[in-house]
N, C-alpha and C positions, 0 to 999 in steps of 0.2 A: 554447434550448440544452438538453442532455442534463448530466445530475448524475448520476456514474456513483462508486459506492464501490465498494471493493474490499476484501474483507477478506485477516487477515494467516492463518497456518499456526495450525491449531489452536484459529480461528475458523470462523464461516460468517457466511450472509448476515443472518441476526438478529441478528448482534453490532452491528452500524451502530440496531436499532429505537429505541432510546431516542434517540441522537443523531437520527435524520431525525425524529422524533417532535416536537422541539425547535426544529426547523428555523422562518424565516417562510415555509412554505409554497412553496418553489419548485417550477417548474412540471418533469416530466417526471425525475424519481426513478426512479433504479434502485438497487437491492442486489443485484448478481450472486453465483451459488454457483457460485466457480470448479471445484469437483469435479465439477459437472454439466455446468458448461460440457466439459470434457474428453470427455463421450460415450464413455467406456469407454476411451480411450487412455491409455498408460502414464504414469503423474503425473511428469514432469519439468518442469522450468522449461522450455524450449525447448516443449512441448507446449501451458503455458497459457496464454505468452503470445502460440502462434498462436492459438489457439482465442480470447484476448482481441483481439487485432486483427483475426479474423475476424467477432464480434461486431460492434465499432466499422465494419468496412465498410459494415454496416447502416443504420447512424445519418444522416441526410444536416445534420443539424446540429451547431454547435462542439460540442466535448465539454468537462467540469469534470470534475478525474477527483481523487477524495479516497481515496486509500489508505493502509494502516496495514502495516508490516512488510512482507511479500510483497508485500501489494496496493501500499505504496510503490514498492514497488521496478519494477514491470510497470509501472504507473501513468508512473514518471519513462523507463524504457526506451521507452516508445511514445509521451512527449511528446518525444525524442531522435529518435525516426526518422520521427515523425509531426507536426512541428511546425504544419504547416498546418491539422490536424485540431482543436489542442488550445486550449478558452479561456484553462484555469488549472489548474493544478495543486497540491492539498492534500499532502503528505507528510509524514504519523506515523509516527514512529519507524524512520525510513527509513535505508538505508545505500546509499552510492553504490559501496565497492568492498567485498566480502565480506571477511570478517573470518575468514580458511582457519583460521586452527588452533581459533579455538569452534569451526566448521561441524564440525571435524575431531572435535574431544575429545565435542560435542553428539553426532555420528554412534555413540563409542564410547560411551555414555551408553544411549542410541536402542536400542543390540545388548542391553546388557544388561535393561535394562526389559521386561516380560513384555507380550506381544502387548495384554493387555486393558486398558494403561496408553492406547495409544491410540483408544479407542473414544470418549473425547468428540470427538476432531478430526474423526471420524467416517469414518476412513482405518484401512488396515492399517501395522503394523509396516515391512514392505518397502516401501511407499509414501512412507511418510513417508523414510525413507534415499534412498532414490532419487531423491526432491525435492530434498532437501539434499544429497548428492552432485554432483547439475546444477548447483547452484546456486555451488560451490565456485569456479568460474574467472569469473563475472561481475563485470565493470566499467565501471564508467560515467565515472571519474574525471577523464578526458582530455576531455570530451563534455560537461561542465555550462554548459559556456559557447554550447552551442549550442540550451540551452533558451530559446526567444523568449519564452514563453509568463509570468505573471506566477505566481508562485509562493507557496504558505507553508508553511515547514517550521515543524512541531509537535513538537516533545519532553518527554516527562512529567520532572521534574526529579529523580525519582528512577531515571529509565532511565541507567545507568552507563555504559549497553554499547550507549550510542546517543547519544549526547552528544554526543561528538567528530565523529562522523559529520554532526549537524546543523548544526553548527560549520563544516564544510569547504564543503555544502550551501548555506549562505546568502552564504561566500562564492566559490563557483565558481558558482550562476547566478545570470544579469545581475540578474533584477529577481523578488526572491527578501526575502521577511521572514519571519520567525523569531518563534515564540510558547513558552516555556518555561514550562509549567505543575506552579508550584510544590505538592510534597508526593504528584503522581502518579506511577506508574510505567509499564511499556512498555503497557500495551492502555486507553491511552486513551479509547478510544471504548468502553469496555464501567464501565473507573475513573469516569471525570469525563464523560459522554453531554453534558449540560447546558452545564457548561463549554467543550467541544469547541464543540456547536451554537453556542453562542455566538461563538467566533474563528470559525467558517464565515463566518455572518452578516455579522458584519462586513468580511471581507475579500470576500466575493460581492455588496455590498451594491449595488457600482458595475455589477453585470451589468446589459444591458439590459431582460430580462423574470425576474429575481429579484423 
């Protein structure tokens, strides 16, 4: 089987290295860079996660798909419409229906902050708005119950503004457990790499070539 992470906005794909680092060793790792993946196409949601399920057509084995914010959220839409594809499903600090008025007040935030504020996410200004504008009508809420797949929602237990979210998550899909990692906040995988690998572990432990 394929171990596919995903990282969240204003990550990349070295944000997972301590976490996979930590890992026991499973076999066929990946850390994609969803900005690469995109090949020049306009950064919207609707763009990466064709570009993610045209990835995945690749793969001729189950897929485990671990994502964080964004990469949750792509990660839970393509175990939604791709159930046949998917073994299990990780989601960190994931939201199942966009939260419009942050998206909204974050975009008026986004306008005012000076072009060079976004250089670590490694994105321009206009990019980043544009992402988060797509991203403003997404919902998955009606739809958790047609995740087959075996699930674990993770939330650092000082994420505020994701909480409720994980909450709703463990109980809208079927066969779904919850891990609250107290004293951490939203970027999990970069706070607590060690702790994280550890709840993988555990919940992958039943895979057949883990």
């Amino acid at each position: 089987m394929q171990y596919i992470f995903i990282h969240g906005l204003g990550q990349s794909s070295s944000s997972w290295d301590k976490t996979i680092s930590s890992l026991s060793q499973p076999n066929h790792i990946v850390s994609l860079d969803l900005w690469a993946m995109l090949n020049g196409k306009e950064i919207t949601y609707a763009n990466l996660y064709r570009s993610f399920v045209e990835y995945c057509e690749g793969i001729q084995e189950k897929l485990n798909l671990c994502g964080i914010s964004l990469g949750a959220i792509i990660a839970l839409n393509y175990a939604i419409e791709h159930p046949d594809r998917v073994q299990s499903i990780a989601l960190i600090a994931a939201q199942h229906t966009m939260p419009k008025g942050l998206l909204k007040f974050q975009n008026v935030l986004f306008r005012l902050m000076p072009g060079s504020s976004f250089a670590r996410m490694g994105m321009q200004k206009k990019d980043v708005i544009s992402l988060t504008n797509s991203m403003i009508e997404l919902d998955f809420s009606m739809k958790l119950k047609t995740v087959s797949c075996s699930a674990l929602i993770v939330c650092g237990g000082k994420d505020n503004a994701n909480k409720k979210a994980a909450t709703d998550l463990i109980q809208g899909i079927p066969n779904a457990e919850i891990d609250l990692l107290e004293n951490i906040g939203h970027e999990v995988n970069t706070e607590a790499p060690e702790k994280l690998a550890a709840i993988l572990n555990v919940f992958w432990q039943n895979e057949s070539d883990y």
